[in-house]
C-alpha atoms as one frame of an Amber mdcrd trajectory, in Angstrom:
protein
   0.000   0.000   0.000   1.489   3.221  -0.928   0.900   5.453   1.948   1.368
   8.872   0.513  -0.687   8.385  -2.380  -3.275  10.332  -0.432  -1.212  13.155
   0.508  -0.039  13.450  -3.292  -3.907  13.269  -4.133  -5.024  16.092  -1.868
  -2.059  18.218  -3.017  -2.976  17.453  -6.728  -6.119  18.081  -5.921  -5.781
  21.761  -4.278  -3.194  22.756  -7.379  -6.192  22.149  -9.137  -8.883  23.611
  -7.422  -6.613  26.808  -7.846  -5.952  26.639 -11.220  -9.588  26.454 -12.000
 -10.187  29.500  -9.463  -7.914  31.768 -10.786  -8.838  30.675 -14.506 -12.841
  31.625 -13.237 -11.859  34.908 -11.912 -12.068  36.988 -15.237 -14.967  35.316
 -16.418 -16.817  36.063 -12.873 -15.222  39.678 -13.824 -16.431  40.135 -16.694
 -20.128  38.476 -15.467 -20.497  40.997 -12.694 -23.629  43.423 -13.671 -21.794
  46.625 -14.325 -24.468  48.691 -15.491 -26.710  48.419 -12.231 -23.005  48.660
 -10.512 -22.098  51.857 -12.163 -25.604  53.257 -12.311 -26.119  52.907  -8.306
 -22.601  54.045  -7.295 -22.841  56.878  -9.936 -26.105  58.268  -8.140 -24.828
  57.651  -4.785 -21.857  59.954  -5.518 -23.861  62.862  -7.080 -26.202  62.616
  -3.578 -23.363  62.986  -1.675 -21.954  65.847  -3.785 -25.291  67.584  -3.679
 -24.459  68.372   0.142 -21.656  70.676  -1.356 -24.079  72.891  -3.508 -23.195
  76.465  -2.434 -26.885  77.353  -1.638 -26.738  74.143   1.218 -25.650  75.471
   4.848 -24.442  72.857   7.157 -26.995  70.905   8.327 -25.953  67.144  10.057
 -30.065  65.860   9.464 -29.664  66.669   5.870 -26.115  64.539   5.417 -27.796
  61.343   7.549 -30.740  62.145   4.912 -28.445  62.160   1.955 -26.093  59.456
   3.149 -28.859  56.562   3.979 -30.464  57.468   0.902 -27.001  56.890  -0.942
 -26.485  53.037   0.713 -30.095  51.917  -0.294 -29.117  53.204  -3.781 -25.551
  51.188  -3.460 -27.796  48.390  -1.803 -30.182  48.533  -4.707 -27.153  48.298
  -7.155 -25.679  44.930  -5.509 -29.187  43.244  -5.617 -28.078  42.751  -9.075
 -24.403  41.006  -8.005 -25.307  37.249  -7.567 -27.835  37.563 -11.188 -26.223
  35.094 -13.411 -27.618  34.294 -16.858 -26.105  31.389 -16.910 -27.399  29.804
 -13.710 -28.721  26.953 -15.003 -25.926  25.734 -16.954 -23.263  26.357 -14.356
 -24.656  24.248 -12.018 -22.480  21.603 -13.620 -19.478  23.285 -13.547 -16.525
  21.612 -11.126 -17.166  25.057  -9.062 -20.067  25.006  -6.968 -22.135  28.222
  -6.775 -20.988  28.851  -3.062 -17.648  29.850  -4.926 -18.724  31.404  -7.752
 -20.974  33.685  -5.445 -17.592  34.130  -2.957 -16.100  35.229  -5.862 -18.690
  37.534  -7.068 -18.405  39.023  -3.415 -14.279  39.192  -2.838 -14.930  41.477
  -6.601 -17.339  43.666  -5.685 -16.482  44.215  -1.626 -12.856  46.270  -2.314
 -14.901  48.267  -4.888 -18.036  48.773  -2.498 -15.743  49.958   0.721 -13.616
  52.706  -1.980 -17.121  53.953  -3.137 -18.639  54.211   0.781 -15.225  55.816
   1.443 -15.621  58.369  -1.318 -19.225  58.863   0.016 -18.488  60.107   2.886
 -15.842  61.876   1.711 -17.937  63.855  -0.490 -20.322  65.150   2.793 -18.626
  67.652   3.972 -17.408  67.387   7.660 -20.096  70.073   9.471 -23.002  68.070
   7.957 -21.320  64.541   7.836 -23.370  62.480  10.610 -21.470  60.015  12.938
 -19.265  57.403  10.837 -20.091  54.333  12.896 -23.150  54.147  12.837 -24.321
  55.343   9.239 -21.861  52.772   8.390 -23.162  50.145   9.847 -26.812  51.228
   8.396 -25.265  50.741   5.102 -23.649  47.941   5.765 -26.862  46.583   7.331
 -29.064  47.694   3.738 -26.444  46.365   2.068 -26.114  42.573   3.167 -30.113
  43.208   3.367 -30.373  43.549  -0.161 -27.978  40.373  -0.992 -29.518  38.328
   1.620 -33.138  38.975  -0.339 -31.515  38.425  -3.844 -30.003  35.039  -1.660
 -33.564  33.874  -0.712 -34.559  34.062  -4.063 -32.037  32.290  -5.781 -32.390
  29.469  -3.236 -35.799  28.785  -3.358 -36.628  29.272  -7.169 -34.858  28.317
 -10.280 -35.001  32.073 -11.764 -31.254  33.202 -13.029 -31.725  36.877 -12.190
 -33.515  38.076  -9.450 -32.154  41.423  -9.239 -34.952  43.255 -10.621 -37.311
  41.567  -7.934 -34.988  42.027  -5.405 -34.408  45.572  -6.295 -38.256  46.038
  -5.703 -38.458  44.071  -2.552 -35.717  46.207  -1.181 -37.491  49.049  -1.962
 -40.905  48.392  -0.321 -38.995  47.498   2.558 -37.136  50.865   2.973 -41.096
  52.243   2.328 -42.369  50.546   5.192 -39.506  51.427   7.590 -40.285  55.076
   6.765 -44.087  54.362   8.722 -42.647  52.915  11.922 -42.644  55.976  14.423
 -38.762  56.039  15.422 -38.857  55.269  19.090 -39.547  51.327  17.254 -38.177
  51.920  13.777 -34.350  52.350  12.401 -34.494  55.839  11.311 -33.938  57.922
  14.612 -31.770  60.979  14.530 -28.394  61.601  16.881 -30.172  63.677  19.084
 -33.076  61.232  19.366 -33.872  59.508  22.535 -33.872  55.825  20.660 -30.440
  56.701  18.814 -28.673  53.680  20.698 -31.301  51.567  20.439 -31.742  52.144
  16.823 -28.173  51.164  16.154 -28.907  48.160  17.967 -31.621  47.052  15.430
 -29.358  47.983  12.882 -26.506  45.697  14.130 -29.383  43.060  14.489 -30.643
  42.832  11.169 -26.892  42.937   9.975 -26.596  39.705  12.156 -29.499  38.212
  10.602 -29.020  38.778   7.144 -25.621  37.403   7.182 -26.543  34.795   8.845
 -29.146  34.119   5.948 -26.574  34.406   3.557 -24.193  32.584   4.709 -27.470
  29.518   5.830 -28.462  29.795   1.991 -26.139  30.275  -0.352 -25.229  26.616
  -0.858 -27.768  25.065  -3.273 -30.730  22.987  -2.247 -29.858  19.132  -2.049
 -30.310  17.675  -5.876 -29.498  21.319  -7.397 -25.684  21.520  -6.928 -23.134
  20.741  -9.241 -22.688  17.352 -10.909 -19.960  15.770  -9.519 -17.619  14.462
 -11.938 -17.348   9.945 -11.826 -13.947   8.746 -11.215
């Protein structure tokens, strides 16, 4: 019995699985849904430049306006990320959808934090609310919006579910603009519920993750053919 076989196998075997990684990383690339992409972070940027226009005096309400209204327009943009045309006939690929989606996410996350970064940037400093916790909004809408588009790739066969999720996202952000703030997630810093609104915040950003990360594998009987030996 030739005892290292197995060693030599799993080594093979990871050489390969990173060949075929770094040979899938231009076509996820090229695959990523620019146009939503560019179109979201585009109007984000001119939102936060608006808070420059001479005729605009300081004012911190109108910069927490102006910067959650930027994230759900990023957040609307990545409901588009894990739309993939050809769904149906990658599923038997060697390269489950897990990675492909991991992929799609280590792409678009660098690019996401430079445009928040920029964002903020843009609002000038008297009318910029505090960074912490407008960041973690966004970052809450954000995985929000993924964690719908996540739900409906896992429980229907559709190959692009931005457009719904895009619209799901929205009538979401509708609602939370009903809920009275001392129960909703749109209190202001000199607000009473401030804290506990960021505590909602960080809750939902614990819960959609967690839905992400539950449901992104496919369903049993729709991952990827394995190949016969």
């Amino acid at each position: 019995m030739n005892l290292g076989t197995g060693t030599g196998g799993d080594a093979a075997e990871r050489r390969i699985s990173g060949a075929l990684l770094r040979s899938l990383l231009p076509a996820v690339w090229r695959t990523l849904p620019w146009r939503a992409l560019s179109a979201a972070a585009g109007l984000g940027l001119l939102l936060a430049a608006s808070t420059r226009l001479p005729d605009h005096a300081p004012d911190t309400y109108q910069g927490l306006f102006v910067l959650r209204l930027a994230a759900l327009v990023g957040a609307v943009g990545l409901a588009f990320l894990l739309d993939d045309p050809a769904r149906n006939t990658s599923a038997a690929t060697p390269i489950a959808r897990p990675t492909r989606t991991v992929l799609r996410l280590a792409l678009a996350a660098p690019l996401t934090a430079l445009w928040w970064t920029t964002v903020l940037l843009l609002v000038p400093s008297p009318t910029r609310p505090p960074l912490l916790p407008i960041t973690l909004q966004a970052a809450a809408t954000t995985v929000a919006a993924l964690a719908l588009a996540t739900t409906a790739i896992r429980f229907t066969d559709t190959a692009e579910v931005g457009r719904r999720t895009a619209a799901r996202l929205g009538a979401a952000a509708a609602v939370v603009m009903l809920i009275p703030n001392r129960w909703g997630l749109l209190a202001t810093p000199d607000d009473s519920s401030w804290e506990a609104t960021q505590v909602r915040w960080a809750a939902i950003l614990l819960v959609t993750l967690t839905v992400c990360a539950l449901w992104t594998p496919e369903r049993s009987g729709h991952g990827p053919a394995r190949v016969r030996r």
